[in-house]
N, CA, C and O atoms as a GROMACS GRO file, in nm:
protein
  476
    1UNK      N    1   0.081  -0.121   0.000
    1UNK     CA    2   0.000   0.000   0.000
    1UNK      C    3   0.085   0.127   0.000
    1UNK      O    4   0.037   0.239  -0.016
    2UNK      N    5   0.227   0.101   0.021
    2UNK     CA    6   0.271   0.270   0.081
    2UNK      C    7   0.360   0.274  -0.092
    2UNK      O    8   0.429   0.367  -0.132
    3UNK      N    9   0.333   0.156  -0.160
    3UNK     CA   10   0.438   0.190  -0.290
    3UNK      C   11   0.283   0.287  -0.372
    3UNK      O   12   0.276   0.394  -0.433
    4UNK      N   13   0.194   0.198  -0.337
    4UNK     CA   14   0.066   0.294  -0.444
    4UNK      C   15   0.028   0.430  -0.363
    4UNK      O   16  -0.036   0.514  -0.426
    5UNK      N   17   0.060   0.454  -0.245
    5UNK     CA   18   0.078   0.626  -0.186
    5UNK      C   19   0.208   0.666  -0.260
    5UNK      O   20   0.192   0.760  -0.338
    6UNK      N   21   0.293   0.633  -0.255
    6UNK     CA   22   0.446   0.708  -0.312
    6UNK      C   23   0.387   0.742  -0.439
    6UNK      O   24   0.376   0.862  -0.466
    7UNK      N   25   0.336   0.631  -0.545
    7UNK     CA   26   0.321   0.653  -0.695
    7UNK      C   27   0.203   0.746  -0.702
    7UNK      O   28   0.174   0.780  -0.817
    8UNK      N   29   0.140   0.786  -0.619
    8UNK     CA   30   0.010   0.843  -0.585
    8UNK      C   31   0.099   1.000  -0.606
    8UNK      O   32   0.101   1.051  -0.717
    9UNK      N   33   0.161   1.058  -0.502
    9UNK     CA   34   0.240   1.152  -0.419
    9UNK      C   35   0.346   1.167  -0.565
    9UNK      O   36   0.375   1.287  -0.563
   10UNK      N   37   0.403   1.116  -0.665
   10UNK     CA   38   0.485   1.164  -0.728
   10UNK      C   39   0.411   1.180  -0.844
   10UNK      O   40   0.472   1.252  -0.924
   11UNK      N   41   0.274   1.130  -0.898
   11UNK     CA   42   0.192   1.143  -0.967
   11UNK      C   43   0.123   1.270  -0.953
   11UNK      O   44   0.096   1.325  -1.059
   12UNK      N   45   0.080   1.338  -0.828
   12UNK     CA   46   0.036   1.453  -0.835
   12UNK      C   47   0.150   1.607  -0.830
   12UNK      O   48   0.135   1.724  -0.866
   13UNK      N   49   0.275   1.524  -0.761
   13UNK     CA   50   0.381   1.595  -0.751
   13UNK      C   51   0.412   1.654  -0.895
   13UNK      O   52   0.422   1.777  -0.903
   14UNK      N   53   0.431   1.571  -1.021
   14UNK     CA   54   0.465   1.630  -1.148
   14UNK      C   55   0.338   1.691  -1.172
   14UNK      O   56   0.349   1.814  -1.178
   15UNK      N   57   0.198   1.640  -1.193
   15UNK     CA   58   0.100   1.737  -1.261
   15UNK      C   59   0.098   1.840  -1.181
   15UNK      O   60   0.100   1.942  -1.250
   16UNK      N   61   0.095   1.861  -1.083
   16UNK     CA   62   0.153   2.025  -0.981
   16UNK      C   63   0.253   2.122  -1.014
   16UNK      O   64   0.236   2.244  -1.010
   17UNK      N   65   0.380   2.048  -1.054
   17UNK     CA   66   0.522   2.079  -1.093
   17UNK      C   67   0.481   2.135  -1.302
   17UNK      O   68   0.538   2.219  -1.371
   18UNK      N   69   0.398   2.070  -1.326
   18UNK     CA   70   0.364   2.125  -1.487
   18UNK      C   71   0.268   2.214  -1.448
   18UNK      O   72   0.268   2.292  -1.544
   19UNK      N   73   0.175   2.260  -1.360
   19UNK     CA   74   0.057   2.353  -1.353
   19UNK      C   75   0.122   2.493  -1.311
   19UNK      O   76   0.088   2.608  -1.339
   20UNK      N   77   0.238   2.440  -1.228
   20UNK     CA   78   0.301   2.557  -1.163
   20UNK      C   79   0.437   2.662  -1.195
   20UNK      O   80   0.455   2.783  -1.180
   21UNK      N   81   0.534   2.533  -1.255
   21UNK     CA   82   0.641   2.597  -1.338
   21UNK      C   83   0.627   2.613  -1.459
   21UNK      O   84   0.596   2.509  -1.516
   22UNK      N   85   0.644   2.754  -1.564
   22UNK     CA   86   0.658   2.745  -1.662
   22UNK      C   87   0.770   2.685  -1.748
   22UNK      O   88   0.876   2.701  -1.686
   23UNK      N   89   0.788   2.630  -1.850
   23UNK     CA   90   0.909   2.580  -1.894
   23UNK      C   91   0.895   2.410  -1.921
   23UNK      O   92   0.968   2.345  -1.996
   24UNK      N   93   0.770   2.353  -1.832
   24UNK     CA   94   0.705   2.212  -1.756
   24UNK      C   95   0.627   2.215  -1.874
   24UNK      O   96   0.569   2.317  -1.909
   25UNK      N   97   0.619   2.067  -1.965
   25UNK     CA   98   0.469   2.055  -2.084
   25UNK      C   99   0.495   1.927  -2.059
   25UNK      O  100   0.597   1.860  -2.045
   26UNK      N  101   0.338   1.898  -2.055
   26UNK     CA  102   0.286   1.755  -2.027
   26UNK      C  103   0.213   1.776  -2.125
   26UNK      O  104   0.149   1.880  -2.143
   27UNK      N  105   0.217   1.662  -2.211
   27UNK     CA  106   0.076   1.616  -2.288
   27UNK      C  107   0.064   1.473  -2.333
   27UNK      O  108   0.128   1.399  -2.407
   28UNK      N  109  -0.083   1.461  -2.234
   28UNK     CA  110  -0.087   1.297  -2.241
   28UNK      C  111  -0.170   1.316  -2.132
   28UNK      O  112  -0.184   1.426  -2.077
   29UNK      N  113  -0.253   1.160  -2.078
   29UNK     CA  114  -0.319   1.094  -2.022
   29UNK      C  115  -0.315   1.079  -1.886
   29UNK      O  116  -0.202   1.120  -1.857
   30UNK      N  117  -0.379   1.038  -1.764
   30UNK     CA  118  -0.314   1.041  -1.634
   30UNK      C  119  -0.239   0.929  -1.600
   30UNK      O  120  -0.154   0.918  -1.512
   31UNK      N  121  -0.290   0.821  -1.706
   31UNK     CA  122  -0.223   0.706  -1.749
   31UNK      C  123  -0.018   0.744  -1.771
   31UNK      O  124   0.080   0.725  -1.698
   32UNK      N  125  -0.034   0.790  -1.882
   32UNK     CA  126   0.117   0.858  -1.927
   32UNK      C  127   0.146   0.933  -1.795
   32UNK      O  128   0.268   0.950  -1.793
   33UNK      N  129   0.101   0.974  -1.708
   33UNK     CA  130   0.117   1.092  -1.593
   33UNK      C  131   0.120   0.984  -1.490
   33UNK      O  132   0.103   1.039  -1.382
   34UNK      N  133   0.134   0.864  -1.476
   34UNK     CA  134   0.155   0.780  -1.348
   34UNK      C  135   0.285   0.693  -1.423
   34UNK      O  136   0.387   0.664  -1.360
   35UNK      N  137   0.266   0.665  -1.540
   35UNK     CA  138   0.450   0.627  -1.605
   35UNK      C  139   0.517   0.730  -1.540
   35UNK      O  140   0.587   0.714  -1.440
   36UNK      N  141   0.503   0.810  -1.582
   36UNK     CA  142   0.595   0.911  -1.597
   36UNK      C  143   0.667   0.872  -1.402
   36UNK      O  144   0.783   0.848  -1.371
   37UNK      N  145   0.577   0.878  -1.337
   37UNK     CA  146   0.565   0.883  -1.187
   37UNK      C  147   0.672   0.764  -1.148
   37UNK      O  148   0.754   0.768  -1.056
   38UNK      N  149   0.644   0.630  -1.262
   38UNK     CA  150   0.683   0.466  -1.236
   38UNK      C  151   0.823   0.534  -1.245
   38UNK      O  152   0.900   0.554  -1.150
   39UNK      N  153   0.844   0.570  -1.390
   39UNK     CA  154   1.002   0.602  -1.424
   39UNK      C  155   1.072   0.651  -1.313
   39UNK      O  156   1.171   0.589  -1.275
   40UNK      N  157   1.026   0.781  -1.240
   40UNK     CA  158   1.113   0.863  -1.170
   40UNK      C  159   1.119   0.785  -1.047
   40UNK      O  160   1.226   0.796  -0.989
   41UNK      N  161   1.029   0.704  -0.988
   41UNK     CA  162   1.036   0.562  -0.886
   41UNK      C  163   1.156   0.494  -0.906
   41UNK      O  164   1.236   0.478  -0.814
   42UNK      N  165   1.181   0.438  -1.068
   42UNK     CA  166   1.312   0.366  -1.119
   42UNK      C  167   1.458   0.404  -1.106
   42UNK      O  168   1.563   0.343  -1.084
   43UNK      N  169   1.421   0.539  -1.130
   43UNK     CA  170   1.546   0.634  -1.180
   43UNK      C  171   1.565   0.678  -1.056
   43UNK      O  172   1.685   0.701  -1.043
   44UNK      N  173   1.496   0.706  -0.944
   44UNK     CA  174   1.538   0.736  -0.777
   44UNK      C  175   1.603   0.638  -0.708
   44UNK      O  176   1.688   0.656  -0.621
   45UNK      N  177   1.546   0.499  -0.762
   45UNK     CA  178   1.540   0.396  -0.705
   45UNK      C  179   1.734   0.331  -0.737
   45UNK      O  180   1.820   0.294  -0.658
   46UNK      N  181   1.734   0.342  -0.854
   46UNK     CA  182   1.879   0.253  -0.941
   46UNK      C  183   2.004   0.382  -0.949
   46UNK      O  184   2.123   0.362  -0.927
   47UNK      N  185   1.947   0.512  -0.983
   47UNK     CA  186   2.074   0.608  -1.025
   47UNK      C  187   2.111   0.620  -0.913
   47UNK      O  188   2.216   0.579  -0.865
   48UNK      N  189   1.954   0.725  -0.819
   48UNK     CA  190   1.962   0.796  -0.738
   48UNK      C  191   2.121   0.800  -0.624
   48UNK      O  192   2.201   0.893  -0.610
   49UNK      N  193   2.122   0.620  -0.539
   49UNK     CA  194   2.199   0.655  -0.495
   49UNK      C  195   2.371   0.671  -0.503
   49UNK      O  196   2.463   0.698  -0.426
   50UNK      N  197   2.344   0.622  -0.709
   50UNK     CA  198   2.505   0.627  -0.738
   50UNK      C  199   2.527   0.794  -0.705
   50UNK      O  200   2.602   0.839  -0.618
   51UNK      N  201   2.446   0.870  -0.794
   51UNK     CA  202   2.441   0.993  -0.813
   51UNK      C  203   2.482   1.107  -0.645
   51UNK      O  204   2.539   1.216  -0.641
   52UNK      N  205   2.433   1.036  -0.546
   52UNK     CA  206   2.445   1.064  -0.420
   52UNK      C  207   2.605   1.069  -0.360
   52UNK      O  208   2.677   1.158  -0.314
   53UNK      N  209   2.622   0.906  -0.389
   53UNK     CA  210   2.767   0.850  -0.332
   53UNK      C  211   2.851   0.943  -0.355
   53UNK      O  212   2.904   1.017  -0.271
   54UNK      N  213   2.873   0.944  -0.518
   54UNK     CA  214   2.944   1.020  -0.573
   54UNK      C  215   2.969   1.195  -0.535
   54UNK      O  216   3.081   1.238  -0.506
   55UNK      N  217   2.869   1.265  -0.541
   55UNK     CA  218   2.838   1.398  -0.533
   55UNK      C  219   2.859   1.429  -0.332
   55UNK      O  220   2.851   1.538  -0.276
   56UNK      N  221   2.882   1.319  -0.278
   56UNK     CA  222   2.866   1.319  -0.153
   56UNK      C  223   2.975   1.438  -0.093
   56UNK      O  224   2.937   1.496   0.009
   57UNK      N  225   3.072   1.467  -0.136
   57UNK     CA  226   3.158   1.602  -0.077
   57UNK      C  227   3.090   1.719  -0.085
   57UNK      O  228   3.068   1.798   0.007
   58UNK      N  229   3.050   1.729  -0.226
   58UNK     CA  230   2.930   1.847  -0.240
   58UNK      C  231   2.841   1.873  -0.112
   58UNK      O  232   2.841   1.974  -0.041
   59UNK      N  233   2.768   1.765  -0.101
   59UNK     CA  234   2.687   1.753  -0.004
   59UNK      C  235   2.738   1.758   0.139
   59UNK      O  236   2.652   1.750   0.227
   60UNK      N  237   2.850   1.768   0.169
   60UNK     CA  238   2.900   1.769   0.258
   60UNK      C  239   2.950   1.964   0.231
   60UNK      O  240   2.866   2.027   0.295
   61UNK      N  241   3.006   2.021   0.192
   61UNK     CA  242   3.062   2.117   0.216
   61UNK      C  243   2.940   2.186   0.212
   61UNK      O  244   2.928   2.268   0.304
   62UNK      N  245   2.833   2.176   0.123
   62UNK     CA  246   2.686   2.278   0.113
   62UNK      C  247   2.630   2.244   0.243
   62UNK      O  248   2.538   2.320   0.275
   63UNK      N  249   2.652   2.167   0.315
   63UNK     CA  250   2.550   2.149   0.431
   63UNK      C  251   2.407   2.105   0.414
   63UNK      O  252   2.305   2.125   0.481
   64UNK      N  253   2.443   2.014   0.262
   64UNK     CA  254   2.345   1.974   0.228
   64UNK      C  255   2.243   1.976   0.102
   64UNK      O  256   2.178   1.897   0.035
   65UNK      N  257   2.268   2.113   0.112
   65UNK     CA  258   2.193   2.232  -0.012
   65UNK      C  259   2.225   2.149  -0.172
   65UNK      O  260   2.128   2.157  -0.247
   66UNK      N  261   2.328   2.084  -0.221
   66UNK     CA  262   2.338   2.039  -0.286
   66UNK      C  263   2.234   1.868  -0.385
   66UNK      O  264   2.233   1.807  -0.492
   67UNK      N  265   2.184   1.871  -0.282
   67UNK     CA  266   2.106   1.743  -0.320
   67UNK      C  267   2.025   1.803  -0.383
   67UNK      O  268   1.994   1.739  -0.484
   68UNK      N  269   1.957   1.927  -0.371
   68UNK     CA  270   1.892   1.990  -0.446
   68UNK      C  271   1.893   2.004  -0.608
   68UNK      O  272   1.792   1.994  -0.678
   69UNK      N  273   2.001   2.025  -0.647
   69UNK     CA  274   2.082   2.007  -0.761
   69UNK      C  275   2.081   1.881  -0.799
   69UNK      O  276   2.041   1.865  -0.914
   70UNK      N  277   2.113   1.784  -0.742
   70UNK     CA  278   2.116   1.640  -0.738
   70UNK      C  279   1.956   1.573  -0.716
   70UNK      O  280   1.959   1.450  -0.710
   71UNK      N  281   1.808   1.640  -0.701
   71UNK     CA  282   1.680   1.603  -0.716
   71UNK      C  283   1.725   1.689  -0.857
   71UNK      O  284   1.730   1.595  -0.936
   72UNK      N  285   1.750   1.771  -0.910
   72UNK     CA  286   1.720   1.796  -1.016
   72UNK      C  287   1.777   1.775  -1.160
   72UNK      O  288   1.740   1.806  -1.273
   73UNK      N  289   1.903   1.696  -1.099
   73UNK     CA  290   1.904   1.596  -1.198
   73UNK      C  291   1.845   1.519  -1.278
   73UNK      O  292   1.825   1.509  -1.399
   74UNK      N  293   1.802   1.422  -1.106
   74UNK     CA  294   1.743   1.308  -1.143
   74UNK      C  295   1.608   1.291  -1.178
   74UNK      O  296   1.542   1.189  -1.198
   75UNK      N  297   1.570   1.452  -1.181
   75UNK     CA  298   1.406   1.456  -1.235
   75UNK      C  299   1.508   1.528  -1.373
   75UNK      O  300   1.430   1.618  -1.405
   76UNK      N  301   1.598   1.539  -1.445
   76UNK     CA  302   1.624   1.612  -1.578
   76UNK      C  303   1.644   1.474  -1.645
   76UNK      O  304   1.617   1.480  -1.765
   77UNK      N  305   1.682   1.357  -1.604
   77UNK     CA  306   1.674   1.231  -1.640
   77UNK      C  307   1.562   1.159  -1.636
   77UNK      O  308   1.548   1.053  -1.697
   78UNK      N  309   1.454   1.228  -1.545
   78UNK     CA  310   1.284   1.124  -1.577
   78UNK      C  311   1.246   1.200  -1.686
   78UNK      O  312   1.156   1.146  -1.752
   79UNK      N  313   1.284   1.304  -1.727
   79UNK     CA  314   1.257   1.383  -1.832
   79UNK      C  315   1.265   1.331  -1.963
   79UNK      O  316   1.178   1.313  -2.049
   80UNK      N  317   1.410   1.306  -1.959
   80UNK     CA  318   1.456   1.306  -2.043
   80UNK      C  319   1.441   1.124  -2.098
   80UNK      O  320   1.456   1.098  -2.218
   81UNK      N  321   1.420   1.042  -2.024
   81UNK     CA  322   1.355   0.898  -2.039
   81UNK      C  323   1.212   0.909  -2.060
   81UNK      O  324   1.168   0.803  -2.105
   82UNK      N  325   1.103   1.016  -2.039
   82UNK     CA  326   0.937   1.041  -2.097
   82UNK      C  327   0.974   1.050  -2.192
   82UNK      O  328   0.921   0.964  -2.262
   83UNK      N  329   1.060   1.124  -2.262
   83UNK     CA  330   1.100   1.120  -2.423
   83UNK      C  331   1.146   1.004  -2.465
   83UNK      O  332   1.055   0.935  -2.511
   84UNK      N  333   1.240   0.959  -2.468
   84UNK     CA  334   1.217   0.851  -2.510
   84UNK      C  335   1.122   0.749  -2.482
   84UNK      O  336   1.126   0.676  -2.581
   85UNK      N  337   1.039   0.704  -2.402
   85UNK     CA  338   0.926   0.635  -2.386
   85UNK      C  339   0.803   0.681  -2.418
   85UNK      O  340   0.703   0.616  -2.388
   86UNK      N  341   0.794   0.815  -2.493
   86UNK     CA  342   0.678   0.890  -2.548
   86UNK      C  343   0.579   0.946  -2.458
   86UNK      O  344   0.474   1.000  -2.494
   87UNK      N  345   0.621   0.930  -2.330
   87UNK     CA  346   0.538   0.979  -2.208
   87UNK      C  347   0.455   1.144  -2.215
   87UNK      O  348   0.347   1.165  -2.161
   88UNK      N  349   0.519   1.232  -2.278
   88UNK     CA  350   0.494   1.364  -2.275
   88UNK      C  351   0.547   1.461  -2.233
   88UNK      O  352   0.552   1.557  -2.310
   89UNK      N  353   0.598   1.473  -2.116
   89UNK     CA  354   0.664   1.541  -2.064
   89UNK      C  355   0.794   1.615  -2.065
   89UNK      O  356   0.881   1.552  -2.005
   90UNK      N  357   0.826   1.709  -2.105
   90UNK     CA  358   0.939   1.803  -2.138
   90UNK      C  359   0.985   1.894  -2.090
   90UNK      O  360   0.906   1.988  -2.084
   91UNK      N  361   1.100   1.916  -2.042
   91UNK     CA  362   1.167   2.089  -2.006
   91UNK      C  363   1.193   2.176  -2.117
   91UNK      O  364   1.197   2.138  -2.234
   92UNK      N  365   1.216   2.318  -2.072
   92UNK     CA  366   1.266   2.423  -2.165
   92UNK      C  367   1.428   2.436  -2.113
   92UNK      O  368   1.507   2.505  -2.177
   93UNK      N  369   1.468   2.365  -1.991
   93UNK     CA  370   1.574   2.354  -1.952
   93UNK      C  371   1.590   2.396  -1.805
   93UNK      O  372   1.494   2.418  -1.731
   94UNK      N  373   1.736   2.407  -1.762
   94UNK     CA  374   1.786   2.360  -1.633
   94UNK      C  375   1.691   2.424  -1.498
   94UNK      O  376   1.647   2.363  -1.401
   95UNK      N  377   1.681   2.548  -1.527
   95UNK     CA  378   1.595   2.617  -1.388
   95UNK      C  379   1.454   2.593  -1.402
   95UNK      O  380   1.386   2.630  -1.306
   96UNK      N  381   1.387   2.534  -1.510
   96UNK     CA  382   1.246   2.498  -1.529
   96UNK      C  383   1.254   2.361  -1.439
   96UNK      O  384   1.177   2.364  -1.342
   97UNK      N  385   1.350   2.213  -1.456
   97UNK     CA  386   1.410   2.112  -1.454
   97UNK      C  387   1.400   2.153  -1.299
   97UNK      O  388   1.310   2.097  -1.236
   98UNK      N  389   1.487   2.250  -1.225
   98UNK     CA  390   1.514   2.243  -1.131
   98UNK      C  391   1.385   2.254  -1.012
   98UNK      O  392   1.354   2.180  -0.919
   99UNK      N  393   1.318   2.409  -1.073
   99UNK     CA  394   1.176   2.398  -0.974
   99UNK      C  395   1.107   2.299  -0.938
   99UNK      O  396   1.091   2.252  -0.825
  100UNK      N  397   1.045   2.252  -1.085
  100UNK     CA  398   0.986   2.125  -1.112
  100UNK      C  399   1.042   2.002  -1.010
  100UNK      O  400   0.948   1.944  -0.956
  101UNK      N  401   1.158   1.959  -0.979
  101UNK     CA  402   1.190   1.877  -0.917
  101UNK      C  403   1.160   1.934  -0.788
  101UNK      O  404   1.085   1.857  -0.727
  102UNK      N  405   1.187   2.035  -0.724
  102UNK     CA  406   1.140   2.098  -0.579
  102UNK      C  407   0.991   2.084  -0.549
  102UNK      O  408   0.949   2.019  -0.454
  103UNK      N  409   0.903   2.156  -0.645
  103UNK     CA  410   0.719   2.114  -0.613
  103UNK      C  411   0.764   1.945  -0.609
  103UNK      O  412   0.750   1.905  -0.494
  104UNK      N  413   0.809   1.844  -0.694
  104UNK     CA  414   0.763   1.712  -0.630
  104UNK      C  415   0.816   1.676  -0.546
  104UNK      O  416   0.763   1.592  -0.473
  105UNK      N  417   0.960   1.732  -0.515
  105UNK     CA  418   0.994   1.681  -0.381
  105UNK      C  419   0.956   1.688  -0.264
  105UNK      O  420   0.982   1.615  -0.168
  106UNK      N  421   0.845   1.849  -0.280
  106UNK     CA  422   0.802   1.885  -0.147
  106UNK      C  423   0.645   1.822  -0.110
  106UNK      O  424   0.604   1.783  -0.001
  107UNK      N  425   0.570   1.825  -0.249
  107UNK     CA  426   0.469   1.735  -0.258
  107UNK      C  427   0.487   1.557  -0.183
  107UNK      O  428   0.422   1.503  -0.093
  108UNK      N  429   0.601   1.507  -0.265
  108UNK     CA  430   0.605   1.403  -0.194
  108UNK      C  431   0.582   1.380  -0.092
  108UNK      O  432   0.499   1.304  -0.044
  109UNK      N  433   0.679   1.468  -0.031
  109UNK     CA  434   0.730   1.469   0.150
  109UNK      C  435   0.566   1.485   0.192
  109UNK      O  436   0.505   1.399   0.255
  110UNK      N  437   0.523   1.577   0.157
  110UNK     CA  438   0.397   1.597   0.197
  110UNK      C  439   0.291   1.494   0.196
  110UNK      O  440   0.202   1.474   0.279
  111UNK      N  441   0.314   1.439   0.097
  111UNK     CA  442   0.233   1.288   0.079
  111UNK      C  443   0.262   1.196   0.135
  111UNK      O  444   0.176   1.110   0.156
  112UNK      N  445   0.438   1.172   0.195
  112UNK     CA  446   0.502   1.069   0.258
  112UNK      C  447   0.426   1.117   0.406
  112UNK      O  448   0.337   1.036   0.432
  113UNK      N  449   0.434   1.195   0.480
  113UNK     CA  450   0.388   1.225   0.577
  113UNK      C  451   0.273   1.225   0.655
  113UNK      O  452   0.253   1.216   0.776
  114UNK      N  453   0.159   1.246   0.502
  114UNK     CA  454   0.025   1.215   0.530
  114UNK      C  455   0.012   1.043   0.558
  114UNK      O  456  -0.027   1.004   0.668
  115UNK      N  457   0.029   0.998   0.508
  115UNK     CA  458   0.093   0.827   0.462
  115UNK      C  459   0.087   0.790   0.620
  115UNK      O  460   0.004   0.733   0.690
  116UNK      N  461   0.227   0.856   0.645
  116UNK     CA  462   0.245   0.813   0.802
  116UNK      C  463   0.177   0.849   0.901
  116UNK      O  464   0.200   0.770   0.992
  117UNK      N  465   0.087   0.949   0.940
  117UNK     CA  466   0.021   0.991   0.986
  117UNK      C  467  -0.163   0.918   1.026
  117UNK      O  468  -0.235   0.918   1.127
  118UNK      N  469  -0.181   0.848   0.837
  118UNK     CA  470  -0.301   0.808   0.805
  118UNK      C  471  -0.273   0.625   0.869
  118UNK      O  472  -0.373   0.555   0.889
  119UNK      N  473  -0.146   0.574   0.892
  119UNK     CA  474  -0.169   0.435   0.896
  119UNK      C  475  -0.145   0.437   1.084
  119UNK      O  476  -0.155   0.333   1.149
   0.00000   0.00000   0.00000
């Protein structure tokens, strides 16, 4: 149940993140709009924590601040895999890429929390 809240929570996280940042185009189905959700599950799940390991000094001298950069990667890579999988979804580039990853990250959290709260 808490994987169909997460896919729930990153599913509304991007259609939020396209309603709210300009630069964000979705076009497609809510169907294509819960792929889209699976992918960035995948791509959090398998890159995420190479992408972490690695970048980990960053993250250490920013006090953190850097992962930020590093969510917005790894949402410039769910991006950039909706394209190739025909999903819909597109940037105009890096600071569109970047917001966009902040509304779902904060959505999530927000959804992760309700989650915990509700069981």
């Amino acid at each position: 149940m808490g994987l169909i809240l997460r896919l729930a929570a990153n599913t509304l996280g991007v259609w939020l993140a396209v309603a709210l940042v300009d630069g964000l185009n979705f076009e497609g189905t809510w169907l294509a709009l819960a792929g889209i959700a699976v992918v960035m599950a995948i791509v959090n799940a398998l890159v995420g924590p190479i992408i972490k390991m690695f970048s980990l000094p960053f993250v250490i001298l920013t006090l953190g601040l850097f992962l930020l950069v590093v969510n917005a990667i790894l949402f410039a890579l769910t991006i950039w895999l909706s394209g190739q999988l025909d999903l819909g979804l597109t940037s105009t580039g890096f600071g569109a890429t970047f917001l966009g990853a902040l509304v779902v990250t904060v959505v999530a959290w927000a959804g992760e929390r309700l989650a915990k709260r509700a069981s």
